[in-house]
C-alpha positions in Angstrom: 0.0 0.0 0.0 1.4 3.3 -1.2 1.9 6.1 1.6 -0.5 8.3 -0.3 -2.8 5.8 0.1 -2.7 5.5 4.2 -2.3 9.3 4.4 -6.2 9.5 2.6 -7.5 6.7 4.7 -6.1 8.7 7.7 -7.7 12.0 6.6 -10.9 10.5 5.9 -11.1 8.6 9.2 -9.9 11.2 11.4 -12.8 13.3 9.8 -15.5 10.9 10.2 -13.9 10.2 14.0 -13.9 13.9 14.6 -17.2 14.4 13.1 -18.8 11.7 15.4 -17.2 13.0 18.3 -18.3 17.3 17.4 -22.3 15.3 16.8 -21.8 13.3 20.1 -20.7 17.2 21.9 -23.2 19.0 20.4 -25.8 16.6 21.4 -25.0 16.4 24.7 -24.9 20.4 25.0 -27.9 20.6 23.9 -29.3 17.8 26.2 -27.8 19.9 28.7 -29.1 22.9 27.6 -33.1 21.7 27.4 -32.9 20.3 30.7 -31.6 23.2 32.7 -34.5 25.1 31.1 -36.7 22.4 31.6 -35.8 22.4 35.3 -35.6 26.4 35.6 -39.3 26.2 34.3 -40.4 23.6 36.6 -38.8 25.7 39.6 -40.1 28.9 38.7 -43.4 27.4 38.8 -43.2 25.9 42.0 -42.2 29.5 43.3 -45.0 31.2 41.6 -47.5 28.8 43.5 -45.8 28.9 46.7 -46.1 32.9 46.1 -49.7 32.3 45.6 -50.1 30.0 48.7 -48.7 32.9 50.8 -50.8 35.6 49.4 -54.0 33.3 50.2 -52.7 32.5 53.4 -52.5 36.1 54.4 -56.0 36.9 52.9 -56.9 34.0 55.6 -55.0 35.5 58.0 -56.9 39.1 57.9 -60.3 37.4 57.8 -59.6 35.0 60.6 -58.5 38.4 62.5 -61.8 39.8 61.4 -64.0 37.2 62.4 -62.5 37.4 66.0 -62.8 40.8 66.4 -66.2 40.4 65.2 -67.3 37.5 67.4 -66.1 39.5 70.1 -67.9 43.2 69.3 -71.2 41.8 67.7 -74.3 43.7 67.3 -77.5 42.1 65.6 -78.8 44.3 62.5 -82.1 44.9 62.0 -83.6 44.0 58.9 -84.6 47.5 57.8 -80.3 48.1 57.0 -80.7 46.0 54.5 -82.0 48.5 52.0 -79.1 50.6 53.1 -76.1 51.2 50.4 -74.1 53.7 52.5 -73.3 51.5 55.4 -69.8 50.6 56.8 -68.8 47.3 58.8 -65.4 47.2 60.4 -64.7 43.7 60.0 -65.5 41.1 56.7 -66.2 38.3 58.7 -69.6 39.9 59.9 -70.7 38.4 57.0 -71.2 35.3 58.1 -73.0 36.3 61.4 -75.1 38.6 58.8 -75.8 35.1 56.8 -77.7 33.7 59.8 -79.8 36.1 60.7 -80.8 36.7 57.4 -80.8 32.7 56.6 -83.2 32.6 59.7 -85.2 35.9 59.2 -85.9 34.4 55.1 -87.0 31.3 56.6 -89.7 32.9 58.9 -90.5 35.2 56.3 -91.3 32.4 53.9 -93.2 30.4 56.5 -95.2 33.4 57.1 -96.0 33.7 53.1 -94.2 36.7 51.8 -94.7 37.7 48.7 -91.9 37.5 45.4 -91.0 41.1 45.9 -90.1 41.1 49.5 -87.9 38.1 48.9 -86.3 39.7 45.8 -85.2 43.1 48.1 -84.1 40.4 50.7 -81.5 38.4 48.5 -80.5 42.3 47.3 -80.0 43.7 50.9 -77.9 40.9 51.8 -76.0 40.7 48.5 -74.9 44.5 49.0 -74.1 44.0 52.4 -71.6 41.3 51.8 -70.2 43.1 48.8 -69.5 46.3 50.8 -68.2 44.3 53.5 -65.6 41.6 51.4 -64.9 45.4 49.6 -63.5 46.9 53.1 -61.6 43.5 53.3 -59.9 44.2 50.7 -59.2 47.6 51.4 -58.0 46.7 54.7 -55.5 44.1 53.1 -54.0 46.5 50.7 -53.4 48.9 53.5 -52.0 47.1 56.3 -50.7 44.0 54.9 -47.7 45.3 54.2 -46.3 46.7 57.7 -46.3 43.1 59.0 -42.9 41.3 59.1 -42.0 39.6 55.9 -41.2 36.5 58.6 -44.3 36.7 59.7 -46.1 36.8 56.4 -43.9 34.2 54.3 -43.4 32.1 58.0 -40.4 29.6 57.0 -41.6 26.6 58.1 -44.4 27.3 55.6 -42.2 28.3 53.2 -40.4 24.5 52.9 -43.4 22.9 53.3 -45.0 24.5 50.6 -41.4 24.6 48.1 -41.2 20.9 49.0 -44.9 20.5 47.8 -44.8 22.3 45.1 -40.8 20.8 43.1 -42.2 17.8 43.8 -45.5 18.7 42.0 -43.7 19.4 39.1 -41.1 16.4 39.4 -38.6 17.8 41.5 -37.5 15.8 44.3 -34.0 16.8 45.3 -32.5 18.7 48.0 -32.8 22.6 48.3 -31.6 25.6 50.0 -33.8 28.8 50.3 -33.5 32.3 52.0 -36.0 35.4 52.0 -34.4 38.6 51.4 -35.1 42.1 51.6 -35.5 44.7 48.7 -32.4 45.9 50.7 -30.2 42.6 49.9 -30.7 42.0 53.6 -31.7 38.5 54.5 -34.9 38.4 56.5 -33.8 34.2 57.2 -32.0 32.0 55.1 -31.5 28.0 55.6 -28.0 26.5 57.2 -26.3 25.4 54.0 -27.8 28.2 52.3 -24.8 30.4 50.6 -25.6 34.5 50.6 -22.8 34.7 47.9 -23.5 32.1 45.6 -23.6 32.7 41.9 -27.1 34.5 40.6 -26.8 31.6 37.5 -27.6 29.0 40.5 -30.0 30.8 42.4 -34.3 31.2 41.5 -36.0 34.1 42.4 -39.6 34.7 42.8 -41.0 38.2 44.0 -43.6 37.5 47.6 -46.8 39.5 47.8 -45.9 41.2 44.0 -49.4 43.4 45.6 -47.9 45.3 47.8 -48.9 49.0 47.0 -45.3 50.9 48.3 -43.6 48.7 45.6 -41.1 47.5 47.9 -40.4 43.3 46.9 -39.3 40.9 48.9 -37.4 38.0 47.2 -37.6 34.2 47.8 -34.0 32.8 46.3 -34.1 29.0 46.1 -30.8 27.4 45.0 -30.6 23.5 44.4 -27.0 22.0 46.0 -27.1 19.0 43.7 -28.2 21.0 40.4 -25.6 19.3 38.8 -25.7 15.6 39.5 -29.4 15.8 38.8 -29.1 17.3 35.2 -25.8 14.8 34.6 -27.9 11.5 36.0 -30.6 12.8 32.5 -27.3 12.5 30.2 -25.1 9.9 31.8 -27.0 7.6 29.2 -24.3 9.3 26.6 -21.2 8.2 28.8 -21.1 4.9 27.2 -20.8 6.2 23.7 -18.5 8.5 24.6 -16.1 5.6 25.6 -16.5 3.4 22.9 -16.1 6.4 20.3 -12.5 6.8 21.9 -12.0 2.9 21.6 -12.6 3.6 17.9 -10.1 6.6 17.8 -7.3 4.2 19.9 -7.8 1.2 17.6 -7.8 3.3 14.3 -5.0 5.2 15.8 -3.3 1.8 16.8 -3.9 0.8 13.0 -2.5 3.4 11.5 0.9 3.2 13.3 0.7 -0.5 12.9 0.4 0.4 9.2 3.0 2.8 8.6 5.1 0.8 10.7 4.4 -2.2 8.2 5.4 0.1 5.7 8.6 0.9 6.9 9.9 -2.1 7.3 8.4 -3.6 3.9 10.9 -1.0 2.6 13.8 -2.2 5.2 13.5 -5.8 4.3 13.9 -4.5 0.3 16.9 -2.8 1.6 18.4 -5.9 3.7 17.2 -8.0 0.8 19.1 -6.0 -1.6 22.5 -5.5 0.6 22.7 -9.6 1.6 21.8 -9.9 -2.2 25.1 -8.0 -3.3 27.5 -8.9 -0.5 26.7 -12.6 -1.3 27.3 -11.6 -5.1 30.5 -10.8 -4.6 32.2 -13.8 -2.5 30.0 -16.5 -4.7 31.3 -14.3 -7.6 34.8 -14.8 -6.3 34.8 -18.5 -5.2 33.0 -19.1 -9.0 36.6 -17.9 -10.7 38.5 -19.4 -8.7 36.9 -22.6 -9.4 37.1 -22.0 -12.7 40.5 -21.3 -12.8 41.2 -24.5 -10.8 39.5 -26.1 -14.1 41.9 -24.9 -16.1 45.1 -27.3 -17.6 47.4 -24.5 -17.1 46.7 -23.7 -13.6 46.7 -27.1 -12.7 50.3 -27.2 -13.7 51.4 -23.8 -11.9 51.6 -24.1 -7.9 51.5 -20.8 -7.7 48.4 -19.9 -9.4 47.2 -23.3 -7.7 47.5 -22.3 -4.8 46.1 -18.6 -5.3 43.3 -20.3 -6.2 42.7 -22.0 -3.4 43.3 -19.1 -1.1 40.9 -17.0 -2.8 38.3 -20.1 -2.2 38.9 -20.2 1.1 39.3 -16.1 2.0 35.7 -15.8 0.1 34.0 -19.3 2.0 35.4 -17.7 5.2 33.6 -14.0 4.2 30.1 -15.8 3.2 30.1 -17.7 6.2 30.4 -14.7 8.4 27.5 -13.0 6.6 25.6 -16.3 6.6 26.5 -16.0 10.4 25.5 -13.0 11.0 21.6 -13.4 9.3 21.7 -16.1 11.6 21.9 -14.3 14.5 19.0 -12.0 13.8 17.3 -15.3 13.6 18.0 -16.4 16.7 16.5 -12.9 18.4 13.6 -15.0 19.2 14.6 -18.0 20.9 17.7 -17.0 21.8 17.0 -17.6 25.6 16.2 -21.0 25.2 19.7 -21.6 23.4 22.0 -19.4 25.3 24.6 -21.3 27.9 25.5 -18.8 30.8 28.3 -19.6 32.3 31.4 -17.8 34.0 33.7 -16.3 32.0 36.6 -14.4 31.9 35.5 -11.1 30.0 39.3 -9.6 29.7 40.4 -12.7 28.0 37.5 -12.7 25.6 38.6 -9.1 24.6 41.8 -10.0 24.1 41.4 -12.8 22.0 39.0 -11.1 19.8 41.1 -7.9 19.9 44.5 -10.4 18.5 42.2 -11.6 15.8 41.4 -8.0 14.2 45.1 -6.7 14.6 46.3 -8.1 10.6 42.7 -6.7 9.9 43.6 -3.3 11.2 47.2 -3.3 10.1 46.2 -3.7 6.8 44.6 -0.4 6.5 47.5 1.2 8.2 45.8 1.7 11.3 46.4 0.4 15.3 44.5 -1.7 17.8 45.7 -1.9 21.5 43.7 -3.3 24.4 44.1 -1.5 27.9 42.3 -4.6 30.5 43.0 -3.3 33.7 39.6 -4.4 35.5 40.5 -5.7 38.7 37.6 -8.6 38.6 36.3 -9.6 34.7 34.3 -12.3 35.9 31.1 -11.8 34.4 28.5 -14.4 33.9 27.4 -15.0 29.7 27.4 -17.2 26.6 30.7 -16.6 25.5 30.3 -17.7 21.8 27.6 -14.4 21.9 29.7 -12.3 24.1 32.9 -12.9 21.6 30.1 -11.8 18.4 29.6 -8.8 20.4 33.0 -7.7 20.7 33.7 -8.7 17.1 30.9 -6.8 16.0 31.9 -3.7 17.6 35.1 -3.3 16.0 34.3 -4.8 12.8 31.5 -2.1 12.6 34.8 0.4 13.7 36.3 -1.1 10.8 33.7 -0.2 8.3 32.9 3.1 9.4 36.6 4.2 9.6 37.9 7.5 8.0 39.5 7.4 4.3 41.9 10.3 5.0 43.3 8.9 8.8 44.4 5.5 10.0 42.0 3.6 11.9 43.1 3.8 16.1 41.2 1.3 18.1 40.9 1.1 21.7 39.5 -1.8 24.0 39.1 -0.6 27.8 37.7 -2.5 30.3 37.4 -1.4 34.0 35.5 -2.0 37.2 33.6 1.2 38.3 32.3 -0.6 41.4 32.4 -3.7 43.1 29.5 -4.8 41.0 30.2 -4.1 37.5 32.8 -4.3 34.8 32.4 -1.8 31.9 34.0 -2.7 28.4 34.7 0.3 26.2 35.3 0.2 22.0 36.6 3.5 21.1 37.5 4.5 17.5 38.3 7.8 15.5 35.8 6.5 13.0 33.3 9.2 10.8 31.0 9.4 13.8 27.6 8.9 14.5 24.8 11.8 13.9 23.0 12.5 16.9 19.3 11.7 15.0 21.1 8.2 14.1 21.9 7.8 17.7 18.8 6.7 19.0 17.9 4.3 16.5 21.5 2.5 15.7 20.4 -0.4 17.7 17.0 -0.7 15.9 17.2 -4.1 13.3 17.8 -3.4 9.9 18.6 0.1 10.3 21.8 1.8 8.9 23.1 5.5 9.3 24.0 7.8 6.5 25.5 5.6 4.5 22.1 3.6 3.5 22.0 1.5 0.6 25.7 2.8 -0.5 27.5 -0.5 -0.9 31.5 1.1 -0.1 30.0 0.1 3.8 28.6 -3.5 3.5 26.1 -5.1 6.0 22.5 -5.5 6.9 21.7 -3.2 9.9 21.4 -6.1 12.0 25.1 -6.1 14.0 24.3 -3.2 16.8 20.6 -4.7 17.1 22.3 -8.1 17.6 24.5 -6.2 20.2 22.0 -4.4 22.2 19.8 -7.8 22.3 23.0 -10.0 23.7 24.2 -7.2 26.3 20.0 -7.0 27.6 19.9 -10.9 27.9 23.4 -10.5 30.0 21.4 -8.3 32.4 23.7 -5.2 31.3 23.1 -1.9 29.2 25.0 -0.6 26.9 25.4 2.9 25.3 26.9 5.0 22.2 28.8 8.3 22.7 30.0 10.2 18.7 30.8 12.7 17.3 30.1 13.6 13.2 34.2 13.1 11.9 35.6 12.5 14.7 34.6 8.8 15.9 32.3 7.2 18.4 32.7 5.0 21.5 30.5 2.4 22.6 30.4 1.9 26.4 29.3 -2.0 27.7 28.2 -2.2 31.6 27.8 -5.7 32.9 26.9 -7.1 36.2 30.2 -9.0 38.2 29.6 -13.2 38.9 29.3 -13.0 42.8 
């Protein structure tokens, strides 16, 4: 699959992912949005009846005030007031005494056979009489309701009862705080947990007795504590999608890393494909002539070119066996565990056997290899056919990536930085390292600058080879360079106690 190809797929799945996710936002928002005006509607309701509650409450009040005062200071009428428009009572509860008598005086009067018009001028007397008295009610109310206590007329235990009543009337049943305040901003009373300073956004506000004639309101302020995890239990529904729309994201982000990373090393496998194709080429190209030669009468028949021959058989067999070897030990990365032998070895005499072997390899280029062992306790505890590989590797890989214009120098160090540890250092005045190249030198199959460039043979698989025996040894290692003027790899390993 071309890149082009995963960078649309990405494009269009990130915007369909996106998309989903903006809907799923913007639907919840608006969820949001409805049902704080759903529940502001619903509470400002419940306020405007439990304004009305009070207001009737009060109009009890006045006539219950009345009728005392009336049982208490009451005359009988005589029936002749009836006819009478210009009367005044003091009290509106009269009416009900008034009533009676003229319930009882009817009720003698039609025993007694009055005639249609009398009754008529009865009902009208006693109509008028209750209108002009309800009408001083009234009067009364507009007049002196007001210079009672606000606590008096909105009393606070009525106050819950009725808020209480009323939320849950209109589906409300949760927790709430309420205070009574002033036209001042003084609070007449306020519950415990209610908070004075709390944001207006959070707070309902109904006007009490709206009738009042000097225009002076007092508030009721109800504020809900657990506004929010009542309008979040009406979405939480959402939740769930929420989650799996993020599992999507994770998996298609997964996928595409998974893809590109297939991608890249499609295109590394070409690469080692293409390198172990040539640097077999040239050895099996090599061993091919020679054998050819061999074939031939006249060599036969010449020592010399005999046995040139056969030293150029054996130098290439020698190089394709090391590359063979060294694909082999990328195939071992996996199982590698199961076929390693730890056992105690003697890591300065390792180094040194390996660092005799390179010195004609060195020498030929013009260049110098010296080993400086002065670790007071190598004892270390590996496979020492791998450990060997991983010193050979390190300067072969010196060897390579040496200079054109200087003689290779090459220097072994080992030392003991603590009781615990031996460290093993490969120094050369190579071309260096990058610092981008760094991090990724002990990555399989990767290779620095030079990249397909055949003048620097190999797969990319010696420093990942490396890093993978030093991590099974229980030790780290690191790589310090500098662009032209070499690099130093620096091997810690744990001491056999």
């Amino acid at each position: 699959m071309k890149k082009s190809t995963i960078w649309m797929l990405t494009a269009v799945m990130a915007v369909a992912v996106l998309g989903l996710l903006f809907m799923q936002i913007m639907y919840i928002e608006n969820m949001v949005k409805m049902r704080n005006q759903q529940f502001g509607e619903a509470v400002m309701r419940s306020l405007y009846s439990v304004a009305g509650r009070l207001e009737r409450d009060e109009t009890e009040h006045f006539l219950d005030q009345d009728l005392n005062e009336a049982q208490r200071s009451f005359v009988p009428l005589s029936t002749s007031k009836f006819g009478d428009n210009d009367f005044s009572a003091s009290d509106s509860t009269r009416i009900l005494s008034l009533s009676r008598d003229n319930k009882s005086f009817g009720e003698n009067n039609l025993s007694s056979g009055l005639n249609s018009q009398t009754r008529q001028e009865i009902l009208k007397g006693q109509y008028l009489y209750q209108k002009s008295l309800l009408n001083e009610v009234v009067l009364n109310i507009l007049n002196h309701a007001s210079d009672r206590p606000i606590a008096e007329r909105a009393d606070s235990s009525s106050v819950r009862e009725y808020i209480n009543q009323e939320l849950q009337f209109n589906g409300i049943d949760m927790p709430f705080e309420f205070a009574v305040q002033y036209p001042s901003r003084e609070f007449a009373y306020f519950t415990t947990d209610y908070k004075k300073s709390a944001d207006d956004k959070g707070i309902y506000s109904q006007i009490l007795f709206p009738n009042d004639p000097n225009g002076n309101y007092s508030t009721l302020n109800v504020s809900f504590p657990t506004k929010s995890d009542y309008i979040f239990s009406s979405i939480k529904f959402m939740l769930p999608s929420f989650f799996f729309t993020f599992i999507l994201m994770g998996v298609f982000t997964y996928t595409i890393i998974l893809a590109f990373r297939q991608k890249k090393l499609s295109e590394i496998k070409n690469d080692f494909i293409n390198n172990m194709t040539h640097e077999f080429k040239t050895p099996i190209s090599s061993i091919s002539l020679a054998a050819q030669m061999l074939n031939d009468p006249a060599v036969a028949k010449s020592p010399v070119m005999l046995k040139q021959a056969a030293t150029v058989i054996t130098d290439e067999t020698k190089r394709l066996r090391f590359q063979v070897e060294k694909v082999l030990q990328m195939s071992m990365f996996d199982r590698t565990s199961a076929t390693m032998k730890l056992q105690e070895v003697d890591a300065d005499a390792v180094i040194y056997s390996v660092v005799n072997t390179f010195k004609l390899k060195v020498e030929k280029f013009g260049g110098t290899i010296t080993a400086d062992l002065q670790s007071d306790d190598p004892i270390v505890n590996v496979d020492e056919m791998h450990f060997t590989n991983v010193i050979f590797n390190l300067l072969d890989n010196a060897i390579k990536y040496r200079r054109e214009d200087v003689a290779p120098v090459l220097t072994v160090l080992s030392r003991n930085p603590d009781d615990d540890h031996i460290t093993i250092t490969v120094e050369d005045n190579g071309i260096g390292i990058k610092r981008e190249d760094l991090k990724k030198i002990f990555e399989k199959f990767y290779r620095v600058s030079t990249g397909n460039r055949h003048d620097v043979k190999g797969f990319g698989l010696g420093l990942a080879y490396v890093h993978k025996m030093i991590s099974l040894f229980n030790g780290t290692i690191k790589a310090e360079s500098d662009v032209g003027k070499g690099s130093k790899f620096i091997i810690t390993l744990p001491l056999l106690k």
